[in-house]
C-alpha positions in Angstrom: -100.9 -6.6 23.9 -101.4 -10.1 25.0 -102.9 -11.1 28.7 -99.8 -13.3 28.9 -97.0 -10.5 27.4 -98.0 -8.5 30.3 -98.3 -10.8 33.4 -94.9 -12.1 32.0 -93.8 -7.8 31.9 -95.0 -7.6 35.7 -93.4 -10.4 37.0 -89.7 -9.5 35.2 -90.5 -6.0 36.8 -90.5 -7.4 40.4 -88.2 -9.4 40.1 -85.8 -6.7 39.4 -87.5 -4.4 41.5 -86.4 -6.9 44.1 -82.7 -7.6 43.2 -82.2 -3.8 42.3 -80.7 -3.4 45.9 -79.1 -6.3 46.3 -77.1 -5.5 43.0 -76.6 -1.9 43.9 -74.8 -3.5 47.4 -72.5 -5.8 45.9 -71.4 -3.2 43.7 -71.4 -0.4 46.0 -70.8 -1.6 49.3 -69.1 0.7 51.5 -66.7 0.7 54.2 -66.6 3.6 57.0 -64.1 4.6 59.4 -65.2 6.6 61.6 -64.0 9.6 64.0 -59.9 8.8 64.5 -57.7 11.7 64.1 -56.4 11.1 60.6 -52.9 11.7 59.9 -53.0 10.9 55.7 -49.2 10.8 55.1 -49.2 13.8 52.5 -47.5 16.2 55.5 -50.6 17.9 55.7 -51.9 19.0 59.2 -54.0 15.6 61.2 -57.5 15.9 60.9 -59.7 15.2 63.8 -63.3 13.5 64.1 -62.2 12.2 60.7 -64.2 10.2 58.2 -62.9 7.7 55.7 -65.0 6.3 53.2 -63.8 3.0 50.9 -65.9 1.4 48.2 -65.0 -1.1 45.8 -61.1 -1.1 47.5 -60.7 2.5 47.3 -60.9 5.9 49.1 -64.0 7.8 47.6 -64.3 10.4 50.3 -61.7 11.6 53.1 -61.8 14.6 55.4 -63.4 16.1 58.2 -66.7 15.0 59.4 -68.7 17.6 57.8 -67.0 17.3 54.7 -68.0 13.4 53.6 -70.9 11.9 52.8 -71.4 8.8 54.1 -73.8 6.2 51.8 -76.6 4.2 53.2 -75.7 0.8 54.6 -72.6 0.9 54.7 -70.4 -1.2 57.3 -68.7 1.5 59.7 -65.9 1.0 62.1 -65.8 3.4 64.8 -62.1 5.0 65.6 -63.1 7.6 67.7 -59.8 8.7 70.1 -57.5 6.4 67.4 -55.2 8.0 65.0 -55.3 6.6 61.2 -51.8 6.7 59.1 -51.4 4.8 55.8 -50.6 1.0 55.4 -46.9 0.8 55.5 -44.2 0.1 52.7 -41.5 -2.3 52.6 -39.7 -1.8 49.7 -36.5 -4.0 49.9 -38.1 -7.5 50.4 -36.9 -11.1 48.8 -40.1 -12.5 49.5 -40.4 -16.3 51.3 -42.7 -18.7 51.1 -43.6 -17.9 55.0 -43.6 -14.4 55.1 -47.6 -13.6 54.2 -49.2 -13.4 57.4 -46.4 -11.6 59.0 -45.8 -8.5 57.0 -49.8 -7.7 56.8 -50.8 -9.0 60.3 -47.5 -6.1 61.4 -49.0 -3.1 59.2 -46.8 -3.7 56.3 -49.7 -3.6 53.1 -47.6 -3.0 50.2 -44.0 -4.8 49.2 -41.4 -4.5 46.7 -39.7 -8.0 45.9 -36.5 -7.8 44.3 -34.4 -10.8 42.8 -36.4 -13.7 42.9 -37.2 -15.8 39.7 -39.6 -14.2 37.9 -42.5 -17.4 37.5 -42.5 -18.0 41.2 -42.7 -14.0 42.2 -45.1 -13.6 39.4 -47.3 -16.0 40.2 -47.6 -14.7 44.0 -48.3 -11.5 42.9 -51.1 -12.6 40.9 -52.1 -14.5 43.6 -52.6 -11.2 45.6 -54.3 -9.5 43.1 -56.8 -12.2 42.3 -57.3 -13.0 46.0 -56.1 -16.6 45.4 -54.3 -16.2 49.0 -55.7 -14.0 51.3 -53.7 -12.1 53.7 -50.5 -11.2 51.1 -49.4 -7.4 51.1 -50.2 -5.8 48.1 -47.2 -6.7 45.6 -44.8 -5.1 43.2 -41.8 -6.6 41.6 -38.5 -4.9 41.4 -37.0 -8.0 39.5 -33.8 -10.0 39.2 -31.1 -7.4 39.6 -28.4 -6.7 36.4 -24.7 -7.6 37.2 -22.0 -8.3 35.8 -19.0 -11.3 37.0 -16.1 -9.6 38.9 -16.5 -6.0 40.6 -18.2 -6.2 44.3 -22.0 -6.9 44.4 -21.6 -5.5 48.1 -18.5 -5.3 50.3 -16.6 -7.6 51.3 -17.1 -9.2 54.4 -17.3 -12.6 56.8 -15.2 -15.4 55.6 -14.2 -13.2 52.5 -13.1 -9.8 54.5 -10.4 -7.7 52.9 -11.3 -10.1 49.2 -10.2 -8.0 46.6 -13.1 -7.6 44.2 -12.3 -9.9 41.6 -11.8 -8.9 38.1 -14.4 -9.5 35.4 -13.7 -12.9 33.9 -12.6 -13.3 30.2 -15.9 -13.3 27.7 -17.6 -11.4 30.7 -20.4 -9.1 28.7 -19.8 -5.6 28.9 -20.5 -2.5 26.8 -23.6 -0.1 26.5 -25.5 -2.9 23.9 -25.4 -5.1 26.6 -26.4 -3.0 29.2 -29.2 -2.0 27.4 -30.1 -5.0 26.5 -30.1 -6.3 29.5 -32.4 -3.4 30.5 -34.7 -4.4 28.1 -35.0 -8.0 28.8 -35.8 -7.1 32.5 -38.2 -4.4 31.6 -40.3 -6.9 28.8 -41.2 -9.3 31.9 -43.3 -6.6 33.3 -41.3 -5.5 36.4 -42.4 -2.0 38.3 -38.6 -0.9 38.9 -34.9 -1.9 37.8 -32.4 -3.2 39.8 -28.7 -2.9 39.4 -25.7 -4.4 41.8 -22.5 -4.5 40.0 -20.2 -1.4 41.5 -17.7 -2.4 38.0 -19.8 -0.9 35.8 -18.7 2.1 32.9 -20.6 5.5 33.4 -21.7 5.0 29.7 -23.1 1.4 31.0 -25.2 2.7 34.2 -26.3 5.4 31.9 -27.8 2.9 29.0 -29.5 1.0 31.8 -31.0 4.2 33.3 -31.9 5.5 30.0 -33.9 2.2 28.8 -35.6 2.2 31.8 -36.9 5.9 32.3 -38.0 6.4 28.7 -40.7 3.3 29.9 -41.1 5.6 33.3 -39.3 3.3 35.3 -36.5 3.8 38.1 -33.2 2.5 38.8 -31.9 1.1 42.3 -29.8 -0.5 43.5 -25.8 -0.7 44.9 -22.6 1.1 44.7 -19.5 2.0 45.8 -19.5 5.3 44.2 -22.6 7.6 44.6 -21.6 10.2 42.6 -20.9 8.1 39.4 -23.9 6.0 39.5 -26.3 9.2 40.1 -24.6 11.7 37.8 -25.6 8.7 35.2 -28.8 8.4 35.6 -29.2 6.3 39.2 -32.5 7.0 41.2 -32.2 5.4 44.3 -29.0 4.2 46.8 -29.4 0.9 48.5 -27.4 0.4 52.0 -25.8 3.0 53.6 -22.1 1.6 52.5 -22.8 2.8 49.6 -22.6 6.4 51.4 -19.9 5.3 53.6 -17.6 4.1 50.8 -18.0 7.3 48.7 -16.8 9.3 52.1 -13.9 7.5 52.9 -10.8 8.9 52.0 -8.9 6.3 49.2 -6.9 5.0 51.4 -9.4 3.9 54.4 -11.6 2.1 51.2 -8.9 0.1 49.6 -8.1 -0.9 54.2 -11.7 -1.5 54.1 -12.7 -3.5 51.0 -9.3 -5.1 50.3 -7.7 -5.3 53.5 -10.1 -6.4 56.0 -8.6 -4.2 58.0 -12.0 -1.6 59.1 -14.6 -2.8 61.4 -17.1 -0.3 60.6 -16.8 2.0 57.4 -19.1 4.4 58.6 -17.1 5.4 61.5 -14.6 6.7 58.5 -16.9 9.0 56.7 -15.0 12.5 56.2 -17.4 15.0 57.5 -16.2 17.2 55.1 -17.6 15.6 52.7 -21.1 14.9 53.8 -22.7 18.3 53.3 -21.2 18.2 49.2 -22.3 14.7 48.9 -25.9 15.4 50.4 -26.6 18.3 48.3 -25.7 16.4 44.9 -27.8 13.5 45.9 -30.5 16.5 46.7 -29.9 18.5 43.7 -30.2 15.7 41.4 -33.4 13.9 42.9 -31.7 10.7 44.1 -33.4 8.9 46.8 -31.7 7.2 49.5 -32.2 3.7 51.6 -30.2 3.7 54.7 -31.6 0.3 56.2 -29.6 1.0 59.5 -31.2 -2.0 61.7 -30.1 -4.0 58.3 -26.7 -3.7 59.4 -26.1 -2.2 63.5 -29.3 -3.6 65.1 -27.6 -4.0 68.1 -25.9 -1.1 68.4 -29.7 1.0 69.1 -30.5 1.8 72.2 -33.9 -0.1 71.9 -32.2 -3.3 71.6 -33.6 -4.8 74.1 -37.0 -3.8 73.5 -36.9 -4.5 69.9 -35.4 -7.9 71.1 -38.2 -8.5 73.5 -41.0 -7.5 70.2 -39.7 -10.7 68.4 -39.9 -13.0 71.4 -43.7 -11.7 72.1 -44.2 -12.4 68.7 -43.1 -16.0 68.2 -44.9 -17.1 71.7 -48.0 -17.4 68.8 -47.7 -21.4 68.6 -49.3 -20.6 65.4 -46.2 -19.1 63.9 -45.0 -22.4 64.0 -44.5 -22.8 60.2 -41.7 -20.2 60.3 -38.2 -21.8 60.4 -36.4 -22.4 63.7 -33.4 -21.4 62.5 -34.9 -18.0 60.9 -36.9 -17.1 64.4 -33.6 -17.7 66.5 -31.6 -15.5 63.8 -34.0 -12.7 64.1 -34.0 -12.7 67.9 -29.5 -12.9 67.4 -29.6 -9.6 65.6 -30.6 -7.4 68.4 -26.8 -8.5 70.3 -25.0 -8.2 66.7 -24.0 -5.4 63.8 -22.4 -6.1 60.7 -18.1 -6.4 60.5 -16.4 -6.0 57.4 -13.0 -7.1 59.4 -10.9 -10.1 59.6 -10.0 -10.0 63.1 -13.3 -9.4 64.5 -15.5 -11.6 62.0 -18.8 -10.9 60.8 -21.5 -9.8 62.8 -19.4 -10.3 66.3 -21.5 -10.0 69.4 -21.1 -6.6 71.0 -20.8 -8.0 74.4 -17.3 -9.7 73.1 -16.0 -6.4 72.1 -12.9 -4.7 73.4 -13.4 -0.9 74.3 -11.8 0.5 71.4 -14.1 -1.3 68.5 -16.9 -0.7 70.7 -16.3 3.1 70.6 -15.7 2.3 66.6 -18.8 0.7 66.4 -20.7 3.1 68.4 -19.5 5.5 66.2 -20.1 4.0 63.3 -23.6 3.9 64.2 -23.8 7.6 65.3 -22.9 8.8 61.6 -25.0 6.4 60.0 -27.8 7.5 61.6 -26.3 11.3 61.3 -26.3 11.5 57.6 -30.0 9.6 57.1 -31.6 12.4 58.9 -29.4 15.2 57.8 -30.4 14.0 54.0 -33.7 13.7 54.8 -33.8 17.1 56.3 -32.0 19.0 53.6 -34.8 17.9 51.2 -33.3 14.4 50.3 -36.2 11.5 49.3 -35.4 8.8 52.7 -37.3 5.8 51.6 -37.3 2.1 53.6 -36.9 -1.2 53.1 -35.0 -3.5 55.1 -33.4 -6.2 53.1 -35.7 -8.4 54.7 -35.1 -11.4 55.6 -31.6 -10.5 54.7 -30.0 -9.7 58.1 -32.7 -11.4 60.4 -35.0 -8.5 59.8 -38.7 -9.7 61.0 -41.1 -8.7 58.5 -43.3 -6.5 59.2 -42.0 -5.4 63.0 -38.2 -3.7 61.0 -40.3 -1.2 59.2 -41.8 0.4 62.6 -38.3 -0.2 64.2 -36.2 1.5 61.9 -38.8 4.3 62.0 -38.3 4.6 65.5 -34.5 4.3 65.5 -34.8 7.1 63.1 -37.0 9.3 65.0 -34.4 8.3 67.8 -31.9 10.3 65.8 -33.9 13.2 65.4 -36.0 12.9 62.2 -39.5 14.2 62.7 -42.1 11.5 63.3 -43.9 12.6 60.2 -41.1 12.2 57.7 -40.2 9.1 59.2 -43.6 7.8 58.8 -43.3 9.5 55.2 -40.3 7.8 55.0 -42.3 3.8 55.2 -45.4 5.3 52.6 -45.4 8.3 50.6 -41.3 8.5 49.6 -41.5 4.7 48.6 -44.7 5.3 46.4 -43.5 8.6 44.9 -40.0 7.5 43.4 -41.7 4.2 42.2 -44.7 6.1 40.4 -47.5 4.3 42.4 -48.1 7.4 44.3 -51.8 7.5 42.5 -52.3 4.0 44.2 -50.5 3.8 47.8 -48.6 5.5 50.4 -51.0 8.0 51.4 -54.4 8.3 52.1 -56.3 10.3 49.6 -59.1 9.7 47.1 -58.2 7.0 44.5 -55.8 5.4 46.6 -56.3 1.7 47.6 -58.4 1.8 50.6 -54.7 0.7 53.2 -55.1 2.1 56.5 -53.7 1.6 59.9 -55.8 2.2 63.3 -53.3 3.1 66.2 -54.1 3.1 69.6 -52.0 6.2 70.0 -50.5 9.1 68.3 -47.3 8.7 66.7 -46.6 12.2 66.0 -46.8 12.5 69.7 -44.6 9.7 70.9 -43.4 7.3 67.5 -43.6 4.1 69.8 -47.5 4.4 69.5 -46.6 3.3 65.9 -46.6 -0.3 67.4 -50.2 -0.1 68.9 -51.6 -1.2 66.1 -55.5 -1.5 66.9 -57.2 -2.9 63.3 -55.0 -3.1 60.1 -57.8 -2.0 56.9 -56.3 -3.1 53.2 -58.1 -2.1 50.5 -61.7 -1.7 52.4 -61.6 -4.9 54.7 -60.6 -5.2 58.1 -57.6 -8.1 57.8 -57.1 -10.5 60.5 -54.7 -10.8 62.5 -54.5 -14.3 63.4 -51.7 -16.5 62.5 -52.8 -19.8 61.2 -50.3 -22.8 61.6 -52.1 -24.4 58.8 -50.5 -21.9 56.6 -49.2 -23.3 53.5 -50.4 -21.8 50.2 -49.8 -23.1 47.0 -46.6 -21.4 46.2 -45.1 -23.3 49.4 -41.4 -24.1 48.8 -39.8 -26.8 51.5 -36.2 -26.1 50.2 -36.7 -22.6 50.0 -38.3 -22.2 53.4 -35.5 -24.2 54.9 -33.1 -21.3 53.7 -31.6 -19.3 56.0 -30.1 -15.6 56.2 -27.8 -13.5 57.8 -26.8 -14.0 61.3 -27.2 -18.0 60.8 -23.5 -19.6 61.0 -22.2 -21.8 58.6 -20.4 -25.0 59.7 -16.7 -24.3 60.2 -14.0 -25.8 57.9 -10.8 -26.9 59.6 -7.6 -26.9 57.0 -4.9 -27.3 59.5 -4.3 -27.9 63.7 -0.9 -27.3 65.2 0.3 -27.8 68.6 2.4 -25.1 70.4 3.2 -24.7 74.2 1.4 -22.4 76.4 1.9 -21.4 79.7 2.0 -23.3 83.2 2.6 -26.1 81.0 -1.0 -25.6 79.0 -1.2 -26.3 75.4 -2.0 -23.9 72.7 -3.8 -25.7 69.7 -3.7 -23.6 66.8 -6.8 -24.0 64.4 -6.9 -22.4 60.9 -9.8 -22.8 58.2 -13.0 -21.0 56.9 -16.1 -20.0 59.0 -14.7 -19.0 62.0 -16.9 -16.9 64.5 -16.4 -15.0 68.0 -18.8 -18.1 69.3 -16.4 -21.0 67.9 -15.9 -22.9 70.2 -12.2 -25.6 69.8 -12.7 -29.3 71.1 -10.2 -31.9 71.7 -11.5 -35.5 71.5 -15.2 -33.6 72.6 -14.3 -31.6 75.1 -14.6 -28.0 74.6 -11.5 -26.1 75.3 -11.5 -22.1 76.4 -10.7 -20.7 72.6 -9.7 -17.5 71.5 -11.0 -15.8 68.6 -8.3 -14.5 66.5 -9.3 -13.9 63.2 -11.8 -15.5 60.5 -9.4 -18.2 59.7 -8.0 -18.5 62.8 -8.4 -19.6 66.7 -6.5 -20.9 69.2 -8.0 -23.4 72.1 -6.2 -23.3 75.6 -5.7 -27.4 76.7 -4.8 -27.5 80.3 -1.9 -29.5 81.7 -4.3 -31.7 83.8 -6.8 -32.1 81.0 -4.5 -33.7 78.4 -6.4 -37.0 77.1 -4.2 -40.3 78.5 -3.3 -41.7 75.2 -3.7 -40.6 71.6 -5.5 -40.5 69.1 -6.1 -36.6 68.9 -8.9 -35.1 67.5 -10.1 -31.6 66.8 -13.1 -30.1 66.1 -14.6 -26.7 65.8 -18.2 -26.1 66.4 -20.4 -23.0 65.7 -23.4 -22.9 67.6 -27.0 -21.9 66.9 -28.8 -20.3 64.6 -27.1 -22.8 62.0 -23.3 -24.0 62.7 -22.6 -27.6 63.5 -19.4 -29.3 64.1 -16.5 -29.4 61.4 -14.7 -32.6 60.3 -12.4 -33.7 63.0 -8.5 -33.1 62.3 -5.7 -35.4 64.2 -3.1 -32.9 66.7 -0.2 -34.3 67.8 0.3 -33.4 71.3 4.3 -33.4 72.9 
């Protein structure tokens, strides 16, 4: 062997001699969390003086202190008198280009998109997963949703309260080759669930779509008017609690409800017979169950106020300044709104403006939503959450903890409702090997609460350090925030509780009394905030119906000489002034 072979040999040996621990770090490095009472999210007793250990993104040891090994060198953060539960779930999300920062830096670590366009949601996901943008939750993609023209994608309600659902047009598709087709096309694009919407569908329809997608070991969600026909076919999840309410009514309070505009709040119809019969199918069958009450009666809870006062903390971060006005002051509207399905009330009235009978309604309403979440939840039924969100003004991140605790509120056990935001939502997806509780193999998604929420659920908001797949996220906003997949138009969109600008079709003249002057105003878009003006001055207007209200124009305050010109203007979030319309005035 040559002189030069071996000094060559020696110096290849220290050099890896060298790097050896550096490599064995990068690959290895560890992340420790150390001593918080761990509550795992599997139902399973809290553990005390707990250690977690994450390498490489995911849980390698979890348990007790004197059961886990913790390696050399690795980074530890030390929880002791914390409590640990997993990163939450949001599962009904139709992701915006803003959302990022809010859903992580508020505990939420894992979404499910549903319904947008497959390149754009695509490429965020994989934006995600590569780590092109830091700070997304961890993503899965539900899809565009399958429905068909005619039949009602959700009730009725707002300007189109009391619509009949209209029949399918001619040439509409239909039959089980389409269905499954349809099925198919969705499921080729690589989605991790199926989405359905349409309530006019055939049994033998629902059940081509259901089939297609559980022979790939895929679920179906989604809407409906009739629980036990979509779930005797096949259906795995219920989205919105009017699906429950509509398959309690009695026929005639449904056809008052979706066709005539004439119910407030369907839930306050439910037949309580027919909960019990309706729970135990849903039970027996394994269908799971999104209730999304803050979705629809967030002001009806009695921590309005300080769910209310959690979105004003939050947008005094000047760095949230990218979010859209008219989304922050939506969100902030929903805590003094719930959801109408009736033309003389409107959608989404403000509960303040409510006579005493629809407030009991409403309060009613509300009571037996809540009532058949937990009693389904507690006779065995899968409660998973998602909020719709945006849809509604739901904040991301802060709804998940808030319709925990309205939950808890109505008597569900802290655990199941914390169940309810992680372990449900993985198990009927089949990601329960990757998130939703905190076990070895599972991404490495942890939250660090000041408190215990077992204890008292509010501590679920003293979130102390957010941990997604082994590395402690931060929880600054950044103004400059603006990745790649930013979307002016789409940010610009708006959701529910924004008003659209009124549309005046005809003003009338009639007399009132002590020789006022009623003008009658009829159109589109009409709120319990519209507010009537003559020539621009506002007059005191009555709400009377979604296409109608009536301004009261004092004796003394007729204009001196015409023309005449009315106007109806919705206020903030959204609104603006109609077109002016010429009154004659007598």
């Amino acid at each position: 062997m040559s002189r030069r072979f071996v000094v060559i040999a020696v110096v290849v040996l220290v050099l890896i001699v060298g790097i050896a621990p550096w490599i064995k770090g990068q690959q290895t490095e560890a992340l420790v969390v150390d001593g918080a009472t761990l509550i795992d999210g599997t139902g399973a007793i809290p553990v005390p003086d707990s250690v977690i250990v994450i390498e490489n993104g995911k849980i390698t040891s979890i348990g007790a202190r004197s059961q886990v090994r913790v390696p050399a060198g690795a980074r530890t953060v030390y929880a002791r008198g914390k409590y640990i539960i997993p990163g939450l779930i949001d599962s009904h999300v139709h992701f915006r280009s803003w959302m990022g920062e809010l859903f992580v830096n508020n505990g939420i670590t894992t979404i499910f998109d549903f319904g947008n366009d497959p390149p754009y949601i695509f490429s965020v996901r994989d934006a995600e997963r590569t780590g092109r943008v830091k700070g997304l939750p961890r993503f899965f993609v539900v899809g565009q949703n399958i429905n068909r023209p005619g039949g009602n994608y959700a009730p009725s309600q707002g300007a189109n309260a009391g619509t009949p659902a209209a029949r399918a047009p001619a040439g509409a598709p239909s039959g089980v080759e389409w269905a499954r087709n349809t099925a198919k096309a969705r499921i080729a694009l690589g989605i991790d669930a199926v989405k359905q919407t349409s309530d006019n569908l055939t049994g033998e329809e629902i059940k081509a779509i259901t089939d297609e997608a559980h022979r790939v070991n895929l679920k179906v969600i989604g809407h409906t008017t009739d629980v036990y026909k979509y779930v005797e076919n096949g259906f795995d999840g219920v989205v919105h609690s009017w699906a429950v309410a509509a398959t309690l009514m009695s026929p005639e309070n449904k056809k008052k409800w979706a066709e005539q505009g004439a119910i407030m709040s369907p839930y306050a119809y439910m037949e309580p017979s027919k909960v019990d019969p309706l729970i135990k199918f849903m039970v027996d069958r394994g269908a799971s169950f999104m209730p999304m009450i803050l979705n629809d009666l967030a002001g009806l809870t009695p921590r309005a106020r300080y769910f209310e006062q959690q979105v004003i903390d939050l947008y005094r971060d000047t760095e949230l300044r990218y979010v859209p006005e008219e989304t922050m002051l939506a969100q902030l509207a929903q805590f003094r709104k719930f959801r109408s399905y009736s033309q003389t009330v409107g959608e989404y009235p403000h509960i303040n403006r409510l006579d005493p009978v629809k407030l009991d309604e409403a309060r009613r309403g509300y009571a037996a939503a809540l009532d058949f979440a937990v009693r389904f939840a507690k006779a065995g039924g899968r409660l998973w959450l998602g909020m719709d969100t945006p849809g509604s003004a739901s904040v991301p991140g802060l709804c998940i903890r808030q319709e925990i605790q309205t939950l808890v509120d109505a008597g569900l056990p802290p655990m199941m409702a914390i169940q309810a935001g992680s372990k449900n939502t993985a198990e009927l997806f089949n990601k329960a090997d990757q998130v939703g509780t905190l076990q070895v193999g599972r991404w490495g998604d942890l939250l660090i609460l000041d408190g215990d929420p077992l204890a008292d659920i509010s501590n679920i908001d003293r979130i102390s350090t957010i941990i997604k797949a082994g590395e402690v996220h931060d929880r600054r906003y950044h103004a400059t925030y603006h990745p790649f997949y930013w979307d002016e138009k789409e940010v610009g969109r708006t959701d529910s509780h924004t008003y659209e600008v009124a549309q005046v079709t005809s003003v009338a003249a009639e007399p009132g009394s002590a020789g006022a002057t009623t003008i009658v105003v009829k159109g589109r878009n009409f709120y319990d905030i519209s507010m009537v003006y003559l020539n621009g001055t506002p007059l005191e207007t009555r709400f009377v119906n979604i296409g109608e209200l009536r301004g009261t124009l004092p004796a003394d305050q007729k204009p001196a000489a015409a023309p005449y010109n009315v106007t109806v203007r919705n206020w903030w979030p959204g609104g603006g002034a109609s077109e002016a319309k010429p009154v004659t005035l007598n």
